[in-house]
ROTI-734350 format. One record per residue (C-alpha): x, y, z; residue in three letters. Coordinates in steps of 0.5 Angstrom, whole numbers, padded with zeros to 4 digits, always signed. Example, Ala and Ser with C-alpha at 12.3 -4.5 7.8 and 13.67 -1.06 7.14 Angstrom:
2
+0025-0009+0016ALA +0027-0002+0014SER 
% end
This chain:
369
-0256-0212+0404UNK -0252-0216+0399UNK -0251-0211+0392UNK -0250-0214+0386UNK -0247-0209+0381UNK -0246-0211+0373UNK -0239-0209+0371UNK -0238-0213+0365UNK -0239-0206+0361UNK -0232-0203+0361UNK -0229-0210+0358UNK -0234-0210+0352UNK -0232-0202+0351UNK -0230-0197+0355UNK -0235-0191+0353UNK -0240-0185+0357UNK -0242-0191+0361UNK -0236-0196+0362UNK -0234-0189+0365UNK -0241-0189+0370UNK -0239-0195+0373UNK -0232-0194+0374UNK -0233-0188+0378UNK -0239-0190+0381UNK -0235-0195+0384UNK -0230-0192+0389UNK -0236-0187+0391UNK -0239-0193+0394UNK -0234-0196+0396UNK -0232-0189+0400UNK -0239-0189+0403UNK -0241-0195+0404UNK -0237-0199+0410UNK -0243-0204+0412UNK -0247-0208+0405UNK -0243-0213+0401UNK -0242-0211+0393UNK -0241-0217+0389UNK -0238-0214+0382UNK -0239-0218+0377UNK -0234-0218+0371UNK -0232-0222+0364UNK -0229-0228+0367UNK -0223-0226+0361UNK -0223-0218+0364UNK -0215-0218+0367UNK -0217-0211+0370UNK -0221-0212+0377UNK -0225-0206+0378UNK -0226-0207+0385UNK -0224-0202+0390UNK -0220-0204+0395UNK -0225-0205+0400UNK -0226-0211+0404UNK -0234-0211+0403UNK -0233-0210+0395UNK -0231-0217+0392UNK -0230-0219+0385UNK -0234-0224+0381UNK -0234-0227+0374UNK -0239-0229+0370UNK -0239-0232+0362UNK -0245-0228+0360UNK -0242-0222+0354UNK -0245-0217+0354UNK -0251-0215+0349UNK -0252-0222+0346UNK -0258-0225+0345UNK -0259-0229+0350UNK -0256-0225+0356UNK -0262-0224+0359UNK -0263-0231+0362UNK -0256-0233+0361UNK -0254-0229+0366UNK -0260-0229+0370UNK -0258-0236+0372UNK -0250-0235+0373UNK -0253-0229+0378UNK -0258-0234+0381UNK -0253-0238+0386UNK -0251-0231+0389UNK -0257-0229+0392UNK -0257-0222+0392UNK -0262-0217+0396UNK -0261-0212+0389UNK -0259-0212+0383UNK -0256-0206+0379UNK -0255-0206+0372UNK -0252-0200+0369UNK -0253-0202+0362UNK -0262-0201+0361UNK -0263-0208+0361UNK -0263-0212+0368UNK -0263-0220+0368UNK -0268-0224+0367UNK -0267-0227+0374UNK -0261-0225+0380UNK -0263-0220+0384UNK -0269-0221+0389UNK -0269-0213+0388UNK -0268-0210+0381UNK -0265-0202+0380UNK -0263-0200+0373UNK -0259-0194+0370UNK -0262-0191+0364UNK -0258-0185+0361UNK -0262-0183+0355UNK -0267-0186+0350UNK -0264-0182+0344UNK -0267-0190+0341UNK -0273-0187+0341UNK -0272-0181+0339UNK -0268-0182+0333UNK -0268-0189+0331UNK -0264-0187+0324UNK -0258-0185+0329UNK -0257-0192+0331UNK -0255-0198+0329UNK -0259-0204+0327UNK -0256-0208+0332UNK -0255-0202+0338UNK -0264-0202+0336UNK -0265-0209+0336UNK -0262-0209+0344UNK -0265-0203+0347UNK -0271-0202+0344UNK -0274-0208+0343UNK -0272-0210+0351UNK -0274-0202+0354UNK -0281-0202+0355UNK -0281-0210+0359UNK -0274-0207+0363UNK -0278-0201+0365UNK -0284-0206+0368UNK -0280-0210+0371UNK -0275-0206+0375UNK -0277-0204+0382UNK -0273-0197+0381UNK -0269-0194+0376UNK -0264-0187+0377UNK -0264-0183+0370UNK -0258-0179+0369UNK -0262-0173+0368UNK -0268-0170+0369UNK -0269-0169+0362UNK -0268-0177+0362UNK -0273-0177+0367UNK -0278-0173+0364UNK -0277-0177+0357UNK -0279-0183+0362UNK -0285-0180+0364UNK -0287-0178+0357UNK -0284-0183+0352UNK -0286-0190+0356UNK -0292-0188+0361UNK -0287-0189+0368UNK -0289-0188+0373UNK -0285-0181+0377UNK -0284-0185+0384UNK -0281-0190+0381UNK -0275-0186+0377UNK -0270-0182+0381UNK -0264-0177+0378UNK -0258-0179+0379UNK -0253-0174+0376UNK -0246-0176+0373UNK -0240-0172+0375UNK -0233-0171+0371UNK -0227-0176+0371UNK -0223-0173+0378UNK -0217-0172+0373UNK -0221-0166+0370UNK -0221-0162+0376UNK -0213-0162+0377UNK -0209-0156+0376UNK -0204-0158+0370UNK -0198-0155+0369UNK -0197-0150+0362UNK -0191-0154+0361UNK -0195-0160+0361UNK -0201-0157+0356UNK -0195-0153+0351UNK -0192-0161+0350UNK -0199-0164+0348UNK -0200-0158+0343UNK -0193-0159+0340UNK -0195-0167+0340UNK -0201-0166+0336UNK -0199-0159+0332UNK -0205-0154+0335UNK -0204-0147+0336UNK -0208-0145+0343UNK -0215-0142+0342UNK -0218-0147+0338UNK -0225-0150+0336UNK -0226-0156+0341UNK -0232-0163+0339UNK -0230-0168+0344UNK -0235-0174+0342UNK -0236-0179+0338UNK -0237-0178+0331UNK -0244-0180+0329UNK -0250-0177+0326UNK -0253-0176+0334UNK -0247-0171+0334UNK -0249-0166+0330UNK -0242-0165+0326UNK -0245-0163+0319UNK -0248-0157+0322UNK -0242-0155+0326UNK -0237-0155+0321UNK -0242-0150+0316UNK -0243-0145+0322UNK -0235-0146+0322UNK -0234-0145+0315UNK -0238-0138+0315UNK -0234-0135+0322UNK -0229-0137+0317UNK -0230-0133+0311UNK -0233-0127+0316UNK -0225-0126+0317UNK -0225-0124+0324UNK -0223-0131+0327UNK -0218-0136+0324UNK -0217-0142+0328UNK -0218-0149+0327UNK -0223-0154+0329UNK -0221-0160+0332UNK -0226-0166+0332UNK -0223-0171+0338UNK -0227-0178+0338UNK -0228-0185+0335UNK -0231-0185+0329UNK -0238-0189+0330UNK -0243-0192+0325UNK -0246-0187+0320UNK -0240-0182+0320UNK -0238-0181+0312UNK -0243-0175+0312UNK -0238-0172+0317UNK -0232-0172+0312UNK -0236-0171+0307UNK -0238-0165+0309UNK -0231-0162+0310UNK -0228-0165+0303UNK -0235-0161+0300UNK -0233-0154+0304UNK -0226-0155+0303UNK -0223-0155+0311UNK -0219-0161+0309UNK -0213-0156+0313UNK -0218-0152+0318UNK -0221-0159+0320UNK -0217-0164+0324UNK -0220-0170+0327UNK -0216-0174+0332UNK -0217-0180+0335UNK -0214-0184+0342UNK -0213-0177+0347UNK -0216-0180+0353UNK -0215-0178+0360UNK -0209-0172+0361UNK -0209-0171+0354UNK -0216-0170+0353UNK -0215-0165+0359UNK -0209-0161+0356UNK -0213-0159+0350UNK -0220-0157+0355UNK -0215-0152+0358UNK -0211-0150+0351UNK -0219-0149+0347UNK -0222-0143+0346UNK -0229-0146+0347UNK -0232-0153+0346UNK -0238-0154+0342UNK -0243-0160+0343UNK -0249-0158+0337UNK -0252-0166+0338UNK -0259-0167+0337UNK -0260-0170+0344UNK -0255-0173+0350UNK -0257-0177+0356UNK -0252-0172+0360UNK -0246-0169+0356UNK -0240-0170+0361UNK -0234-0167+0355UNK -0239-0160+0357UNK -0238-0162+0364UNK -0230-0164+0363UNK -0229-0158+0359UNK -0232-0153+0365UNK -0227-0156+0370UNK -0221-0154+0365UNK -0223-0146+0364UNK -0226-0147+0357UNK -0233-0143+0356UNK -0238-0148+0352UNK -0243-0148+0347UNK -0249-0153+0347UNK -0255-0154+0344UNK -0261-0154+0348UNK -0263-0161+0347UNK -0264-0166+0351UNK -0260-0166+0358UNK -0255-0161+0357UNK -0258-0155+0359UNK -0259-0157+0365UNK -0252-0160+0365UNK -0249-0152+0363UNK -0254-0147+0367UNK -0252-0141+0366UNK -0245-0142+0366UNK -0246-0144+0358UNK -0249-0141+0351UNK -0256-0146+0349UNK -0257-0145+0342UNK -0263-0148+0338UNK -0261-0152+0332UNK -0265-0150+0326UNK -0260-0143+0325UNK -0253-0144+0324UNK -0252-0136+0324UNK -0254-0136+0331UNK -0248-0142+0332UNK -0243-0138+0327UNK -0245-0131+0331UNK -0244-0134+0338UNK -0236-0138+0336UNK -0234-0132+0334UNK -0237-0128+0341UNK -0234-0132+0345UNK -0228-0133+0341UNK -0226-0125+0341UNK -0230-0122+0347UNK -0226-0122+0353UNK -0230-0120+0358UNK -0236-0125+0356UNK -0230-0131+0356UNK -0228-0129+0363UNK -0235-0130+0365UNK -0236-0137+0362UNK -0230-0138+0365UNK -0232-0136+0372UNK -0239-0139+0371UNK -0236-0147+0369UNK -0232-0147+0374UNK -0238-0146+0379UNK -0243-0150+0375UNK -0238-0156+0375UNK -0237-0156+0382UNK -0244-0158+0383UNK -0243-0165+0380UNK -0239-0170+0384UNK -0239-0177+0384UNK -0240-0177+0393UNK -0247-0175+0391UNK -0248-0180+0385UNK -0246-0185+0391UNK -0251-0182+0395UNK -0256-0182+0391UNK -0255-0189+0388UNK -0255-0193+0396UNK -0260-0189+0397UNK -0265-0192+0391UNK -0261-0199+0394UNK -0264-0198+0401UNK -0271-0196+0399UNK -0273-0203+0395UNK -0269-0207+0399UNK 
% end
């Protein structure tokens, strides 16, 4: 079987799903000795994302991502390739290329909340998702939340769509030195116990609300430590500072930009809790990053992520910000229910690994074939 795998993403952004391609890969390549993978990538892409397995090659294409012609674009430079299955990572298959059709869908926060979006972003995805969930001949859904909204929201049919659970960077899973954690909090001025959001920084994420249940846990006078909000800004995020600037957290509010990797790790371990109040997530990976690390979380319990936490973290509804304030400071002061998030995350994240993400997506590519 000849597998064709779309990885242009990373080179056009390296967000949540760059970063499923990119893990993705290497599980493939560990479990799969026999179908040869053609992974196409922008031909300007200097990194190659291909394992160093023989049945694995790199290919170029000249399509970039999310242009308006792509879809036939790059239908006709993946013609020539002849591919048993195509698999596209990104919601949107080709318009030809593959003689089998596999597409990825993380979520459909598009559908949900459009004004979350930006115009562009809208104009990709929504104008193109009911035709892709029609052509493809299969599709893995990061969630079964995604899975329930494709059933639902666009009438799929439920033999047509399997979950398929993202795991954590590996590198979340190491043990890290206290010397190594203290360096990284001295760089960036953090105490230990902190408040943690890890995300970017966009309506979708619910920040507005998390910083007012910050500032009344703050006036309660029991707890005092900051709120570091770690991310890029998106589109639509002035509400966010805006908020901060009204309340007057300029100083309890931290916002830090380009921690990836080791750094984003040292602070997962260094965190009192992470927080993450969004509206709606496809999967939610920093809860899961964070689990792995030692640090309890807080979620809404929208879209994917009570599946992701379990009982291993507190699921909140979103319309008391009381109860958000309330649950900070428990799981900031009580030691015994600290130590029991703790052990619960641990066991939790344990349970997403990319072996298995592997083996589910081959077996999606063995079932169409």
């Amino acid at each position: 079987m000849h597998i064709g795998i779309d990885v242009r993403l990373p080179f056009y952004q390296m967000g949540g799903i760059s970063q499923y391609i990119l893990h993705l890969l290497p599980a493939l390549a560990a479990l799969d000795g026999e179908n040869q993978y053609s992974l196409f990538h922008m031909r300007q892409d200097g990194r190659s994302h291909a394992p160093s397995a023989p049945n694995f090659q790199r290919k170029n294409v000249f399509t970039p991502c999310h242009h308006k012609l792509e879809r036939w674009a790059l239908g006709l430079e993946l013609l020539p390739h002849r591919l048993n299955v195509l698999h596209s990572p990104d919601f949107i298959p080709p318009q030809w290329g593959g003689r089998r059709k596999v597409i990825t869908i993380h979520d459909l926060n598009f559908i949900f909340y459009p004004e979350f979006l930006t115009r562009g972003s809208m104009a990709y995805y929504a104008d193109q998702i009911e035709r892709a969930v029609q052509v493809t001949d299969h599709i893995s859904a990061d969630s079964h939340a995604t899975r329930h909204d494709l059933i639902e929201q666009l009438h799929v049919p439920p033999e047509k769509i399997t979950t398929v659970h993202l795991a954590a960077n590996p590198l979340y899973e190491r043990a890290y030195e206290e010397t190594a954690v203290s360096t990284t909090l001295k760089k960036h001025n953090l105490p230990r116990g902190f408040i943690l959001f890890v995300g970017t920084i966009e309506p979708r994420k619910n920040l507005p609300f998390l910083i007012r249940a910050y500032d009344a846990l703050l006036k309660q006078g029991e707890v005092d430590v900051p709120l570091i909000l770690v991310g890029g800004k998106g589109w639509l995020f002035e509400e966010v500072f805006t908020t901060i600037d009204e309340l007057g957290l300029q100083k309890q509010v931290r916002h830090l930009t380009g921690i990836f990797d080791e750094q984003l790790a040292h602070l997962y371990h260094a965190a009192g809790v992470l927080v993450t109040p969004s509206h709606y997530e496809g999967f939610g990976l920093p809860a899961l990053e964070a689990m792995h690390c030692g640090c309890p979380v807080i979620v809404s319990n929208r879209g994917s992520l009570p599946e992701v936490v379990g009982e291993a973290g507190l699921q909140l509804p979103l319309d008391d910000e009381a109860v958000w304030t309330d649950a900070l400071r428990r799981v900031l002061t009580d030691s015994a229910l600290r130590q029991r998030m703790i052990a619960r995350g641990h066991s939790q994240a344990k349970a997403f690994t990319w072996q298995k993400a592997a083996q589910k997506t081959l077996e999606i590519y063995k079932a169409v074939f």
